[in-house]
C-alpha positions, 0 to 999 in steps of 0.5 A: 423504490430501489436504494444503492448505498456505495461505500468502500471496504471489504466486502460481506459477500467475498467468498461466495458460496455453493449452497442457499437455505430455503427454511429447514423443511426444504433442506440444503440444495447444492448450487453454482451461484451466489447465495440465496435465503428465503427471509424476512425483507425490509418492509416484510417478507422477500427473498435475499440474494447475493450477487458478485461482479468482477472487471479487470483493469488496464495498468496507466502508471507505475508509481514509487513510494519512498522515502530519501534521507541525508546527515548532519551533525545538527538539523539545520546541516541535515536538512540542507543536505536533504534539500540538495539530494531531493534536487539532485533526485529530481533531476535524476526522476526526470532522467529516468522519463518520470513525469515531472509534475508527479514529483512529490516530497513531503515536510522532513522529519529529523532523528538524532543519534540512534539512525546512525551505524556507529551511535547505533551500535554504541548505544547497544553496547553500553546497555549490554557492555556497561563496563567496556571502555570506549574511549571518549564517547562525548567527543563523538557528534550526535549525527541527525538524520533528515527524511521525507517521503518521495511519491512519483509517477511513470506513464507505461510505455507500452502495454505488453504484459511480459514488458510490464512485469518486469518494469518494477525490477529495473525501477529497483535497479535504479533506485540502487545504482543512483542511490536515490535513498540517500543511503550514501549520504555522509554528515558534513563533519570537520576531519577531527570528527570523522576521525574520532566517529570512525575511531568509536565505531572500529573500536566497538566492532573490535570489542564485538568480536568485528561484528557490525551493527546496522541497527534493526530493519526499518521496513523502509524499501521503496514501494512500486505499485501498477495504477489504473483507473475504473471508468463507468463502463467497466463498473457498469459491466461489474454491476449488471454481473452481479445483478444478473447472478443475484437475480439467478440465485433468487429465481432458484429460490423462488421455484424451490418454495413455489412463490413467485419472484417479485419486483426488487425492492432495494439493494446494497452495493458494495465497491472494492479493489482487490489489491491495495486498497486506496493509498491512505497508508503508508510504510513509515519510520514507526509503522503504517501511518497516513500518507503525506500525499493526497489521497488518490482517486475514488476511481483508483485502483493499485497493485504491486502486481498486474493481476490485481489490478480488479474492480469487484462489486458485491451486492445484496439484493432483496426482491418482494414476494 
């Protein structure tokens, strides 16, 4: 009886070698295929062979992850004015020919004080210039910043490689012209409070020698990948590739140790897709944390890049003696 067990992950089998053992008395022999080694099998002796298959995807849809963020000088104003962007960025998505059934955005998530340039920078010189005066620093608003991830789709226009490349580059443009982000939104403060924030922040500039401090990257920038799907032809012609070279490398074996090649008796298959792996994860403030979106199909396949749209299938056979 033969036996697939399929999962996900990176593969044992990735990097394919040039030579097979077959025992220590018959040496090293030098070979194009998978590898090969004559070994004790499930249920006895067999002799075990890799095999690899490879199909390359068609791109579907480009697909933006980001995350948008507007200010307030309390929760309840930033997430109002989060509310009014992520509007105001769905009808701009709808402009841009996004399918408007894709547009996802997830619960908002609020930060206080260190987000903001000039509370930022404050911060930064009372720990390193506890002694500079800056004025009446109570006085300043605690900004809060709203943020929640965006996840959007595109239907590909066309199917011309040179057209696709350069696809994400103007979605990037975009991005910056529309200030899809938010980073332009400004707190709803009185005049008396803009006023007294821009006077802490030229006042710690000055007392920088009028550097500016933004604050530390926060390794937020939009993320644009290629989306195909793996139909059952494609990882049907991906199997019988590594069927086929498992089976080459086992024959190879067999004649150098003067056995005969029995029936296959089982197989571990092993699916993986070289680019991005599934969209579990996701870039976030702190680090990589799980997606706030559904995660995608088990068909799926992602890519920043068209040539990493690949299914590839590893497998390790064993075959009776």
């Amino acid at each position: 009886m033969v036996h697939f067990s399929s999962r996900v992950g990176l593969s044992k089998y990735r990097q394919p070698l040039c030579t097979f053992l077959i025992a220590a008395a018959i040496g090293s022999i030098s070979c194009g295929v998978a590898p090969a080694q004559y070994m004790p099998g499930v249920g006895g002796e067999g002799i075990s062979a890799a095999g690899t298959g490879q199909a390359e995807l068609e791109p579907k849809k480009l697909r933006l992850n980001m995350w948008v963020e507007a200010k307030g000088k309390n929760a309840k104003s930033a997430a109002m004015a989060l509310a009014s962007h992520q509007e105001r960025v769905r009808k701009d998505l709808v402009a841009m020919n996004a399918k408007a059934e894709s547009v996802q955005f997830s619960a908002p998530r609020f930060t206080s004080g260190e987000t903001d340039q000039g509370q930022s920078a404050m911060r930064m010189m009372r720990r390193q210039m506890g002694s500079v005066n800056l004025g009446e620093q109570d006085e300043v608003p605690e900004i809060v910043t709203a943020r929640s991830a965006l996840q959007v789709e595109w239907d590909l226009p066309t199917t011309d490689p040179q057209a696709l490349a350069i696809l994400p580059e103007g979605l990037k443009q975009q991005i910056v012209t529309r200030d899809l982000a938010g980073k332009e939104n400004k707190p709803d403060l009185t005049e008396e409070e803009a006023e007294k924030l821009d006077e802490i922040t030229a006042r710690m500039q000055e007392n920088m020698g009028g550097f500016s401090y933004s604050g530390p990257s926060d390794g937020t920038e939009p993320k644009i990948v290629y989306v195909a799907e793996v139909d059952s032809e494609q990882r049907q012609a991906a199997m019988k590739q590594a069927f086929d070279q498992a089976r080459q490398s086992a024959e190879i074996v067999s004649a150098a140790a003067g056995i005969d090649l029995g029936p296959l008796k089982s197989v571990v298959v092993n699916e993986q897709q070289i680019a991005i792996m599934r969209a579990t994860r996701f870039t976030g403030y702190g680090g990589q944390e799980e997606s706030p979106f559904a995660k995608t199909s088990p068909d799926e396949v992602t890519s920043a890049t068209l040539e990493g749209l690949t299914l590839q299938l590893s497998l390790m056979a064993v075959y009776d003696l």
